[in-house]
N, C-alpha and C positions, 0 to 999 in steps of 0.2 A: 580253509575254514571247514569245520567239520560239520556233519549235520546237528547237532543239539547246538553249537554256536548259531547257527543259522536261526535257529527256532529261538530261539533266548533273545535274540535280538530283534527279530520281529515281534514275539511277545511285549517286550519292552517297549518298542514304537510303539505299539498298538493301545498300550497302555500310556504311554505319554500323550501319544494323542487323543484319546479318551478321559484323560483328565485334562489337556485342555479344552476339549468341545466342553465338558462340565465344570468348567472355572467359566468360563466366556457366556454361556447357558445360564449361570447363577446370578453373575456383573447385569446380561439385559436384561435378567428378569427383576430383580434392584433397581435398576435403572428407569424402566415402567412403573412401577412400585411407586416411585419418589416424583413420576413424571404426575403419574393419576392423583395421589395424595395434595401435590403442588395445586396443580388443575381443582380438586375439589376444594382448599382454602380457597381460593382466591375469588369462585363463585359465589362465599358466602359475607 
């Protein structure tokens, strides 16, 4: 494995998992969203 292979592939990790902390980040914050919205119907 060469070294630019090396780097390409970490790059890539790094990026996949970067985009899923920011898919999963997006989901809970939706997910609060619709908790608090719910919560505020319901008191009225």
């Amino acid at each position: 494995m060469g070294n630019s292979t090396g780097s390409m592939f970490y790059a890539f990790a790094i990026f996949i998992i970067l985009y899923i902390v920011g898919v999963s980040a997006y989901q809970i914050y939706k997910f609060i969203q619709k908790k608090l919205k719910n919560r505020g119907d319901s008191s009225k």
